[in-house]
Backbone as a printed PyTorch tensor [residue, N CA C, xyz], in Angstrom:
tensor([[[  0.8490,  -1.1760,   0.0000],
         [  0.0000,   0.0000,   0.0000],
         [  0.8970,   1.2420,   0.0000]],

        [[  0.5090,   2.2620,  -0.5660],
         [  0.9380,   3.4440,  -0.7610],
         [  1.4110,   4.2250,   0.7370]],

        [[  2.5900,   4.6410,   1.5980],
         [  2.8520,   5.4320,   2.3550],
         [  1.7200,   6.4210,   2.6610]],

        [[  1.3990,   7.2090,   1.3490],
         [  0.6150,   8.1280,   1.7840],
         [ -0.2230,   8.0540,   1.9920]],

        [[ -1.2570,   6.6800,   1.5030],
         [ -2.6320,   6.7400,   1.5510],
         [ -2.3970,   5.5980,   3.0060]],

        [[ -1.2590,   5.0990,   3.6440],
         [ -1.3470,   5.1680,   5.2570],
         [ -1.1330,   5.8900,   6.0570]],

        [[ -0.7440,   7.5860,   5.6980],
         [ -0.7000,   8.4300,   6.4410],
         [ -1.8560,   8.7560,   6.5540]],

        [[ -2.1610,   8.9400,   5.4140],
         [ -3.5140,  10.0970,   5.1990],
         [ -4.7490,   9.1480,   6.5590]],

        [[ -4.8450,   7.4990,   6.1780],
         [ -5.6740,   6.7640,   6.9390],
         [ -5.2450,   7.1640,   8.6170]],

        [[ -3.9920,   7.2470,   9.0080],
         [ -3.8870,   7.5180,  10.1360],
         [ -3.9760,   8.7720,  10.5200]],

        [[ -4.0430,   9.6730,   9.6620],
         [ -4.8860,  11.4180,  10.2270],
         [ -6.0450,  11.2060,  11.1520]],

        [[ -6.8680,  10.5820,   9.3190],
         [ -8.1370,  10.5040,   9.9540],
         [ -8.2870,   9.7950,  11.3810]],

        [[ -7.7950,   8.6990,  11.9430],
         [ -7.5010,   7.4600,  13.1310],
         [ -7.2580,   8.3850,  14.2820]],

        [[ -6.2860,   9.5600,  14.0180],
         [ -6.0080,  10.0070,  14.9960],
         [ -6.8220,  11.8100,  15.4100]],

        [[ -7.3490,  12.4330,  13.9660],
         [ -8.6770,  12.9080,  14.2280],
         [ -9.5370,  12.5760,  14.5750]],

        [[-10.3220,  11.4890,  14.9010],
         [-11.5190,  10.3940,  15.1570],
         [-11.2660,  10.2660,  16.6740]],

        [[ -9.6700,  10.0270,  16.9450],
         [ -9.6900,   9.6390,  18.5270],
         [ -9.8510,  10.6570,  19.2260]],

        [[ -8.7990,  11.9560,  18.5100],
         [ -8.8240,  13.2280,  19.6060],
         [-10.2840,  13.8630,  19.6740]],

        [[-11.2080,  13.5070,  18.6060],
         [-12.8320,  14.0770,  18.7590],
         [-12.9440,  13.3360,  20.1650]],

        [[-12.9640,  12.0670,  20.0780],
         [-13.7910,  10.7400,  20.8180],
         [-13.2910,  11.6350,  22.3640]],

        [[-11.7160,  11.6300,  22.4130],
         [-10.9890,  12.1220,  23.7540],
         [-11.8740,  13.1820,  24.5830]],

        [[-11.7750,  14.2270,  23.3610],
         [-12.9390,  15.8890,  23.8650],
         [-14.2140,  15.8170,  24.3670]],

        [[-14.9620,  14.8730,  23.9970],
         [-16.4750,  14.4060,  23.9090],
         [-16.7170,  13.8070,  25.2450]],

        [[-15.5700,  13.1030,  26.1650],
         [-15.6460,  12.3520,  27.3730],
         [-15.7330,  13.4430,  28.2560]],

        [[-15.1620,  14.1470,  28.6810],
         [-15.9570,  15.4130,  30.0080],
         [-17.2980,  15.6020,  29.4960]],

        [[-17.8620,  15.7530,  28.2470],
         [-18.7360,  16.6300,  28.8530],
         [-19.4340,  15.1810,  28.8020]],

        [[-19.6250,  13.8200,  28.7990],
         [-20.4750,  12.8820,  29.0670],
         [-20.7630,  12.5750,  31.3160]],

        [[-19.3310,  13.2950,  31.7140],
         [-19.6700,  13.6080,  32.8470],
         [-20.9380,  14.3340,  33.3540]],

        [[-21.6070,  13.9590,  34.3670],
         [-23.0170,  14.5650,  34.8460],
         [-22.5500,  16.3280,  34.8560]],

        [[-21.1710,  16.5010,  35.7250],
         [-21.0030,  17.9700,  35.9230],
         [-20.5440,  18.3930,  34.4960]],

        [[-19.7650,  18.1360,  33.7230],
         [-20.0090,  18.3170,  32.1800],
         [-21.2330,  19.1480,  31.1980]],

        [[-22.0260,  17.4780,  31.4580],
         [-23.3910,  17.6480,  30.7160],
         [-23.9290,  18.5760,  31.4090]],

        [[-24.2600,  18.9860,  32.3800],
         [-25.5900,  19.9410,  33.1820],
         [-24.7010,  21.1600,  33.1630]],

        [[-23.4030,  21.2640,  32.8130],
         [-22.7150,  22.8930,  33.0140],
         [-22.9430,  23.3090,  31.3570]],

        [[-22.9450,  22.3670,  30.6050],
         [-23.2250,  22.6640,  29.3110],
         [-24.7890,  22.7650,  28.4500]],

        [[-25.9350,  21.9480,  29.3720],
         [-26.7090,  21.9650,  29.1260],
         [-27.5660,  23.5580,  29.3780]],

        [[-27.2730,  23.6150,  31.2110],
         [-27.5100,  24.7180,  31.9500],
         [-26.8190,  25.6440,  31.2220]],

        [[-25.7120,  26.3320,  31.4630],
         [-24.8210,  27.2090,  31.5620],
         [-25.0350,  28.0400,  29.7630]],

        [[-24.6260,  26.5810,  28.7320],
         [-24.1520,  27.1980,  27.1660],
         [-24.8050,  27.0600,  26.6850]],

        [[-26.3560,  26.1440,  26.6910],
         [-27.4520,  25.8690,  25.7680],
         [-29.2120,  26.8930,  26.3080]],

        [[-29.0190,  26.5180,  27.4120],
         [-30.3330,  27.3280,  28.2760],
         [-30.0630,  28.9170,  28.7480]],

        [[-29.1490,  28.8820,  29.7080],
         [-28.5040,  30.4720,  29.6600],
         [-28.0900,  31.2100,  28.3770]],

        [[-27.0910,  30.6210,  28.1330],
         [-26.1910,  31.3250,  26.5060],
         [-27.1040,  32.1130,  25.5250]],

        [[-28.3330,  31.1220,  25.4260],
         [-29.0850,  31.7780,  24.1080],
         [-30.6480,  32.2830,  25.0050]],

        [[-30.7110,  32.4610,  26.1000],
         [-31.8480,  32.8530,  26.8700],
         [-32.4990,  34.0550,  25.8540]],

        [[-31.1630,  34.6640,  25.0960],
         [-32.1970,  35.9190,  24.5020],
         [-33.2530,  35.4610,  22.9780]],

        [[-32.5770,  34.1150,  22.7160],
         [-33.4110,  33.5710,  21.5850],
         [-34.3070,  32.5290,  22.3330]],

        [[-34.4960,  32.0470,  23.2930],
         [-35.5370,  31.3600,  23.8170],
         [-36.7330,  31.9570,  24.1320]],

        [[-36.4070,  33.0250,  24.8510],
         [-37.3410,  34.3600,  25.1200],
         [-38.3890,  34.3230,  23.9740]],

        [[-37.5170,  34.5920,  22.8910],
         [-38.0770,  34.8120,  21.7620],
         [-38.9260,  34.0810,  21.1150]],

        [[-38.8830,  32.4260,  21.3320],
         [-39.5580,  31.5360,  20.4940],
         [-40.7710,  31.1050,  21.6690]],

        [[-40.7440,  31.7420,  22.5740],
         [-41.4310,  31.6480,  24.2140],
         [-42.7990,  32.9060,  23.6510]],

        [[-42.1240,  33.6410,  23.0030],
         [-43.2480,  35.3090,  22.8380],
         [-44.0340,  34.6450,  21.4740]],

        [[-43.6280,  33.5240,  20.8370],
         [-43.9090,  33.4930,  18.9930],
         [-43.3850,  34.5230,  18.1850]],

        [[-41.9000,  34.9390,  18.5430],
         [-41.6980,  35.7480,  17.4980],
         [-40.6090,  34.9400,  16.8320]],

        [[-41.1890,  34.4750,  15.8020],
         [-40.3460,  33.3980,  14.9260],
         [-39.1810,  34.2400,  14.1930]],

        [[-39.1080,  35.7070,  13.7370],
         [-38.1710,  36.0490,  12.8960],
         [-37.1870,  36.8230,  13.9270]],

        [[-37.2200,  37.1520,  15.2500],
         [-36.5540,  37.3720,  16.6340],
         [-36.0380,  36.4530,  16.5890]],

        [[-36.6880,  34.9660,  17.0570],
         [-35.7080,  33.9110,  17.4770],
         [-34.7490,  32.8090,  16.2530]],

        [[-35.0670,  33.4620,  15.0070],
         [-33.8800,  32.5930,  14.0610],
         [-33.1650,  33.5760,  14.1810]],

        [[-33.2000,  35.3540,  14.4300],
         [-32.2110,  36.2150,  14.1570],
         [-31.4230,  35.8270,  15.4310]],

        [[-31.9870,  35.8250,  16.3980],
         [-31.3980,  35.1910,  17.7020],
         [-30.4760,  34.1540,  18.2340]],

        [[-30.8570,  33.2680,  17.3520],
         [-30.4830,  31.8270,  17.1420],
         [-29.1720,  32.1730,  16.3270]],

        [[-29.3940,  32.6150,  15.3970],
         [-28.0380,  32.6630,  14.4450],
         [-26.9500,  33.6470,  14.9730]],

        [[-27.2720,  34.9510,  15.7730],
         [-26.1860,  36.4150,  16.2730],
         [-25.4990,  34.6730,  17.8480]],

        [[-26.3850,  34.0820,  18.1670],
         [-26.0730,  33.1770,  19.9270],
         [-25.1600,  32.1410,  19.1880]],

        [[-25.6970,  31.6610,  18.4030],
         [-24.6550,  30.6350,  17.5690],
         [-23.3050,  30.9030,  16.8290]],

        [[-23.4860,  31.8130,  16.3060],
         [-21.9560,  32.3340,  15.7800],
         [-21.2080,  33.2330,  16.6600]],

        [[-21.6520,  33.6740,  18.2450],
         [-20.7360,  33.7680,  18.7730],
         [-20.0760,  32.7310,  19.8390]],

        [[-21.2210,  31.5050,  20.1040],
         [-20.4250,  30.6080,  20.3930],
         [-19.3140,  29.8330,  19.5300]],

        [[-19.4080,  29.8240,  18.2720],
         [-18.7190,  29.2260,  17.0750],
         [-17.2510,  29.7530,  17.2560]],

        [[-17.6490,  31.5590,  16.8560],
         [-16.1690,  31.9570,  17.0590],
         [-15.7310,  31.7410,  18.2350]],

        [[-15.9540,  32.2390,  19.2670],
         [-15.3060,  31.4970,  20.7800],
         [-14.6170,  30.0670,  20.9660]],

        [[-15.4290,  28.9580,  20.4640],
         [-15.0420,  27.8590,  19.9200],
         [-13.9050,  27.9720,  19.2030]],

        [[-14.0720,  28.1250,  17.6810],
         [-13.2040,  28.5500,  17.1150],
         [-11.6020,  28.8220,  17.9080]],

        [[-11.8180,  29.9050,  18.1710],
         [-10.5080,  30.4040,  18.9590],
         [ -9.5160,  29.0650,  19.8590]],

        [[-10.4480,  28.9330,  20.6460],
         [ -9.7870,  27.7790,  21.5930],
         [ -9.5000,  26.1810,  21.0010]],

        [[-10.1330,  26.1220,  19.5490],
         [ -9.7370,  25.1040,  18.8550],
         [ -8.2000,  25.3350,  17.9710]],

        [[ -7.9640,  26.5280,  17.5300],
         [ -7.1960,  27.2880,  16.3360],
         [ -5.7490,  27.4100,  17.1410]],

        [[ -6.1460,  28.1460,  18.3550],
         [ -4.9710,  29.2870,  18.9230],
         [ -3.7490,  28.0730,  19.9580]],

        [[ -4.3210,  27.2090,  20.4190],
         [ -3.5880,  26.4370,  21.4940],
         [ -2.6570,  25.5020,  20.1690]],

        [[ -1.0670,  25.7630,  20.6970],
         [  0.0890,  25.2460,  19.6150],
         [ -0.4410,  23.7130,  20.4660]],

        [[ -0.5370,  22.6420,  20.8420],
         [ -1.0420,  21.5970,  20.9790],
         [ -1.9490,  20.9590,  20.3300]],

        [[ -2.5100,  21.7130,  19.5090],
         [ -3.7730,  21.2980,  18.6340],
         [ -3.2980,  20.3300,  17.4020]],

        [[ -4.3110,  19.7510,  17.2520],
         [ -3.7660,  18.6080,  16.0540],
         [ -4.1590,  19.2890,  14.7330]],

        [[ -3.2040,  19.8440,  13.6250],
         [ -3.1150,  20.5400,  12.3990],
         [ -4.9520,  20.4140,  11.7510]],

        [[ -5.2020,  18.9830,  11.7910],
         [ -6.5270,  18.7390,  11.3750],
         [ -7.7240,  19.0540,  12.2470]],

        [[ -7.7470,  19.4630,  13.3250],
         [ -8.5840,  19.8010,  14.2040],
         [ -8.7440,  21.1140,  14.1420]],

        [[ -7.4440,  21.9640,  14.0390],
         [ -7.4360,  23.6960,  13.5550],
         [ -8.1950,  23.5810,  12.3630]],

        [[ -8.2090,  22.8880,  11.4000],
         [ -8.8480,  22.6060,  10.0690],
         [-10.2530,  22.5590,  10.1790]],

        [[-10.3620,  22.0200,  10.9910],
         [-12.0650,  21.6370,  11.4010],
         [-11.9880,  22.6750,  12.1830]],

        [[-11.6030,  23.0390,  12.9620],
         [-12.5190,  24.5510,  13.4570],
         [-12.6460,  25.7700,  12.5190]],

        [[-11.5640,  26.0870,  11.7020],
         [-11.1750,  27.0580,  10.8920],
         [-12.8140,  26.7430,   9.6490]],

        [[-12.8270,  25.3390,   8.9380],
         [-13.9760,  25.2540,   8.5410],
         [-15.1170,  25.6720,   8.9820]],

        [[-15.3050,  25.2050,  10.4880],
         [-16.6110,  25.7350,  11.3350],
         [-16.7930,  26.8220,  11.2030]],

        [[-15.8870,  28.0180,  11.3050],
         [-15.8130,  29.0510,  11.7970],
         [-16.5510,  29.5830,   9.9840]],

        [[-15.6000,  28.7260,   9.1230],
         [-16.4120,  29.7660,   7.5170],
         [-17.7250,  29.3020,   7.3850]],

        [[-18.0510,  28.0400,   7.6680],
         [-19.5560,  27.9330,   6.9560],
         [-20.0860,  28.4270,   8.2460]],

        [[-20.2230,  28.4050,   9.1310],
         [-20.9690,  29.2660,  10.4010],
         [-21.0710,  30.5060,  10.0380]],

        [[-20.1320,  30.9700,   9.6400],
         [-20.5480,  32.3610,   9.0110],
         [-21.6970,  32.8690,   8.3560]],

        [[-21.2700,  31.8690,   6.8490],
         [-22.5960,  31.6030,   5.7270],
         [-24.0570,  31.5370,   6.3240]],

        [[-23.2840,  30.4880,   7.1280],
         [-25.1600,  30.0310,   7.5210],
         [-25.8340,  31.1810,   8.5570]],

        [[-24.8370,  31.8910,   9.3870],
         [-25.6650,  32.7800,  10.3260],
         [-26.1270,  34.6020,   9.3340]],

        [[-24.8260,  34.4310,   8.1200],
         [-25.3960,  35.4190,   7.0540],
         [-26.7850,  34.8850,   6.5980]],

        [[-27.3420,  34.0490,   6.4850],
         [-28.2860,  33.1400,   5.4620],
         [-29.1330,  33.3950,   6.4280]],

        [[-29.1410,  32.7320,   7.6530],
         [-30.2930,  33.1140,   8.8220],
         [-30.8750,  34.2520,   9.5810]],

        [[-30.0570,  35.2060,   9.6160],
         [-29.9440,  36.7260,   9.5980],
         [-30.8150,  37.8170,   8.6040]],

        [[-30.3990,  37.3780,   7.5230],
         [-31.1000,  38.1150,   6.1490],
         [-32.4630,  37.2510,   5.9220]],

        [[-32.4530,  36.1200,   6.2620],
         [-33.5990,  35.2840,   5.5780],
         [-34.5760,  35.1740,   7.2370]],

        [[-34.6260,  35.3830,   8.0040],
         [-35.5010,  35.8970,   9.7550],
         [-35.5800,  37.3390,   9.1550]],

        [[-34.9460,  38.4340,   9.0040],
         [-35.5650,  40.0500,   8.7060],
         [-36.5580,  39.7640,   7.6000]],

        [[-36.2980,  39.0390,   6.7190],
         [-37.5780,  39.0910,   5.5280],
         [-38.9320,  38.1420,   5.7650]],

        [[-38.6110,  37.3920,   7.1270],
         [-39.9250,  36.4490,   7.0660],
         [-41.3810,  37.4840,   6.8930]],

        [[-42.1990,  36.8690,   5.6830],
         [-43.7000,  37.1500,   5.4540],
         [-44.4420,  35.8580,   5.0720]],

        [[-43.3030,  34.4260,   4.6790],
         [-44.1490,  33.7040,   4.5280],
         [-44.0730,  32.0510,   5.2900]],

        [[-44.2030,  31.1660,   5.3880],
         [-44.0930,  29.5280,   6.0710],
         [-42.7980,  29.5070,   5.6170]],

        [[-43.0590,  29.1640,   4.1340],
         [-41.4840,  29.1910,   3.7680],
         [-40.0560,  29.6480,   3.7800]],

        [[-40.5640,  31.1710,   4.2730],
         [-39.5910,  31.6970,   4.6780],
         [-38.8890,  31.4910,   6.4460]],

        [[-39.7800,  30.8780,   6.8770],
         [-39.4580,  30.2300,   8.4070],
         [-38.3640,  29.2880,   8.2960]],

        [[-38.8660,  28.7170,   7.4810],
         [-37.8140,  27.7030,   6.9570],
         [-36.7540,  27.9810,   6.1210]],

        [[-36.5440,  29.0000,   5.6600],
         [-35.2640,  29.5780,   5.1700],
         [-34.4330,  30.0390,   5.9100]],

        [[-35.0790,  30.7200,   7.2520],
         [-34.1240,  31.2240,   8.3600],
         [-34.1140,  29.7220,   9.4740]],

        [[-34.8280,  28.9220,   9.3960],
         [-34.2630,  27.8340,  10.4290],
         [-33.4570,  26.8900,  10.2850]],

        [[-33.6080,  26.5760,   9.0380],
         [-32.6370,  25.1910,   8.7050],
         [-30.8350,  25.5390,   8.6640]],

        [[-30.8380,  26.9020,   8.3210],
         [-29.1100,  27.3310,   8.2780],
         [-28.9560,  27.8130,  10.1990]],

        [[-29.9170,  27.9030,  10.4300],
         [-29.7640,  28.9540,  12.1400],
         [-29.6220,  27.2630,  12.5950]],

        [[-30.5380,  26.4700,  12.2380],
         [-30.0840,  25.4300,  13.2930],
         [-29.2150,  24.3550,  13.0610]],

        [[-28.9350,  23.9680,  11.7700],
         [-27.4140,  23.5300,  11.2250],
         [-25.9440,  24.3280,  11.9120]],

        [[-26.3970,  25.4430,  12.2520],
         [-25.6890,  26.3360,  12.4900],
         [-25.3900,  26.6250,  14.3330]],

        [[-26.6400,  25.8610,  14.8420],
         [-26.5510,  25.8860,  16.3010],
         [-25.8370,  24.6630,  16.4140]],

        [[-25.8840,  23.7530,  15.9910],
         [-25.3260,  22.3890,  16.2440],
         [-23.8760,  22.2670,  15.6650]],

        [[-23.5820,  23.0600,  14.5510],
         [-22.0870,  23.0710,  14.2460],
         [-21.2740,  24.2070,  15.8090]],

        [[-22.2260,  25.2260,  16.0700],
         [-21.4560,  25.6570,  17.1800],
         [-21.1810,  24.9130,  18.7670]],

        [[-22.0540,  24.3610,  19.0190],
         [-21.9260,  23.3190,  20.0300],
         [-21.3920,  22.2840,  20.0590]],

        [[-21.2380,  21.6170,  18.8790],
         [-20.3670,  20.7280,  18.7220],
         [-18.7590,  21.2590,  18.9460]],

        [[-18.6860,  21.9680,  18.2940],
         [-16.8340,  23.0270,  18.2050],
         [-16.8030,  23.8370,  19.7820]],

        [[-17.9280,  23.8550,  20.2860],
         [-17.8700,  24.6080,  21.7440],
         [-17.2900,  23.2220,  22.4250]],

        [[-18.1770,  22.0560,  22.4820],
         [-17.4980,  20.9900,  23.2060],
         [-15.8430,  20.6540,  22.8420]],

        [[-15.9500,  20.6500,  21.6480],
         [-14.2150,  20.3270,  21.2500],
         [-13.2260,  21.4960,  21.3570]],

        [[-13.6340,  22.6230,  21.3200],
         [-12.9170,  23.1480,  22.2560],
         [-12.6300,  23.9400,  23.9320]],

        [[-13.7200,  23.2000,  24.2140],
         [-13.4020,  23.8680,  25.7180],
         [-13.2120,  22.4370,  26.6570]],

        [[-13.3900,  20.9970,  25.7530],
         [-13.1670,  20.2480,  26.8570],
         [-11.7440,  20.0070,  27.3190]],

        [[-11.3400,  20.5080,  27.2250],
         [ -9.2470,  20.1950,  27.9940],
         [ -9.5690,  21.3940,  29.3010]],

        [[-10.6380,  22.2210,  29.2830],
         [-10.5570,  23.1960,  30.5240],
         [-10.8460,  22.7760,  31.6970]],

        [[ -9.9050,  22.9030,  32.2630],
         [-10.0130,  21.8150,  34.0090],
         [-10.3060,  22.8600,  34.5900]],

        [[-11.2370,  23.4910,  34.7880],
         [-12.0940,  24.6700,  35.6960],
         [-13.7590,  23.4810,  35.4030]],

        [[-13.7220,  23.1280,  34.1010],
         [-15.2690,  23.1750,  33.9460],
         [-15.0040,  21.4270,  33.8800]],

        [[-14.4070,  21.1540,  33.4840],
         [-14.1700,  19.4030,  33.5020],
         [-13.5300,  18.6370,  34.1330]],

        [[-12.7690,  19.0270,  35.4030],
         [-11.7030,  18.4690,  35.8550],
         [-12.4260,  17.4390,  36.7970]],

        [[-12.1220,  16.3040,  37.0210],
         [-11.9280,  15.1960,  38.0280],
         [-11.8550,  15.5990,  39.5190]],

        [[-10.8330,  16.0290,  39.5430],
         [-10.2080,  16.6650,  40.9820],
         [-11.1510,  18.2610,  41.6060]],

        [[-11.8640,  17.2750,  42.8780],
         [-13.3070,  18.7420,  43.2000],
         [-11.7260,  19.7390,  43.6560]],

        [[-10.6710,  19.5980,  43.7640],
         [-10.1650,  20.8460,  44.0730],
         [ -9.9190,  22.0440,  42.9540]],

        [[-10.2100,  21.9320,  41.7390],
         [-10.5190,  22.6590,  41.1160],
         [-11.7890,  23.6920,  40.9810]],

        [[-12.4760,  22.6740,  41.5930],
         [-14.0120,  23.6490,  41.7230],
         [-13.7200,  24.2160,  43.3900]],

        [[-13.2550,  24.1670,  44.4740],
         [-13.3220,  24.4300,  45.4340],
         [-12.0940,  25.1590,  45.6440]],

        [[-11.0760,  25.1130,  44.9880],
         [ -9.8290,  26.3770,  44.8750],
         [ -8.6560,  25.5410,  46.3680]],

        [[ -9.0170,  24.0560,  46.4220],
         [ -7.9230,  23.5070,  47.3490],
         [ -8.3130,  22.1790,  47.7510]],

        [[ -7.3240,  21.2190,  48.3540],
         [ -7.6260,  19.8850,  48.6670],
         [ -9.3170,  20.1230,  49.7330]],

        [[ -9.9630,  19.0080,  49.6190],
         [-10.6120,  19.2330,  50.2710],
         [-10.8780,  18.5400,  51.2900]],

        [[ -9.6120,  18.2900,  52.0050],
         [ -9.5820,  17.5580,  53.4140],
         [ -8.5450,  19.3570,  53.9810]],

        [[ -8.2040,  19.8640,  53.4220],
         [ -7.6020,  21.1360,  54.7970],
         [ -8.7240,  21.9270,  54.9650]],

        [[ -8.5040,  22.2990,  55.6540],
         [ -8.8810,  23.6460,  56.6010],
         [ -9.4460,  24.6950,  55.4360]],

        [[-10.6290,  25.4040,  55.8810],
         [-11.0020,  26.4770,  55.4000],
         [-10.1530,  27.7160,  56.2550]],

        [[ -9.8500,  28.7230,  55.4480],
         [ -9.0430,  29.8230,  55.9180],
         [ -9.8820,  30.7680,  56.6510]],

        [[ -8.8010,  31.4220,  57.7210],
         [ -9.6920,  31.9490,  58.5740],
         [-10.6300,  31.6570,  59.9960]],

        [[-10.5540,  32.1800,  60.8830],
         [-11.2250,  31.8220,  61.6080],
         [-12.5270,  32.8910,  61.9470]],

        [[-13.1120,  32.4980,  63.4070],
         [-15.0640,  32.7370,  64.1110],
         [-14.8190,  33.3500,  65.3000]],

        [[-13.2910,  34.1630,  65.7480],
         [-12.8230,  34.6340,  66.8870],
         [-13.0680,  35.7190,  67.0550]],

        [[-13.5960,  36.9310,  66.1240],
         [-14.0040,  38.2450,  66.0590],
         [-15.5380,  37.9560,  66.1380]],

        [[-16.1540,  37.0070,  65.6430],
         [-17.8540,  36.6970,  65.3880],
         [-18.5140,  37.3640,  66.4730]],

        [[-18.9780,  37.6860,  66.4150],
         [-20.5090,  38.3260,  67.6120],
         [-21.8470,  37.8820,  67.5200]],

        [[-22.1820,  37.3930,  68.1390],
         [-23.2890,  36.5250,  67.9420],
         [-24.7080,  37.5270,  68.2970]]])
């Protein structure tokens, strides 16, 4: 077999694993519910609002301005860290152009809704477009040991068998 076409097979082998690697925090309970809570329910609260009132051409414009700034954010933390695997910058750098397209497409096509069809011109790119950003949000923020780490001393700022600092000797009851 050709050298290259066993390199090229082991890109892909080793793009496939480092996805699989990223994808394991957030299958953690504190993971899933900081991402569910925090980047899906909070994050876009101003386009939920919106599909909460029935204003359908609010919440694809909504949907698409909440999605492409999670994308680029994503983006960044996929692109910028020299640890990154060449093909993974590739795949975010992609995300980052058609996310664009599609939140241009959902943007212009939500200001003109007058008809059914046009609902569907602003949803199908806004929500292709929510799911390419969440996906690239998970792959790049799962290496952050603030939001994924194992060890509760990350969430608590120290082992958690010492001593809390400070003492109850000034207290007045």
């Amino acid at each position: 077999m050709d050298e290259a076409l066993i390199n090229i097979k082991a890109e892909w082998v080793l793009l496939r694993s480092e996805i699989g690697r990223r994808f394991y925090p957030v299958l953690r309970p504190s993971g899933f519910f900081y991402f569910l809570v925090v980047i899906v329910l909070v994050g876009g609260a101003g386009a939920w609002i919106q599909l909460y009132r029935a204003d359908y051409a609010s919440f694809f414009e909504g949907l698409g301005t909440y999605a492409l700034a999670i994308l680029t954010a994503a983006s960044v933390e996929i692109v910028f860290p020299e640890k990154t695997l060449h093909s993974l910058r590739m795949l975010g750098l992609a995300g980052l152009a058609l996310g664009g397209a599609l939140a241009t497409i959902a943007v212009i096509s939500a200001k003109s809704l007058w008809s059914t069809q046009s609902y569907y011109a602003a949803a199908v790119p806004a929500s292709i477009l929510t799911v390419i950003a969440l996906f690239l949000w998970i792959l790049g923020n799962s290496d952050n040991v603030r939001l994924f780490s194992e060890s509760p001393e990350s969430a608590i700022g120290g082992p958690p068998s010492g001593g809390l600092p400070g003492d109850l000797d000034d207290f007045q009851r």
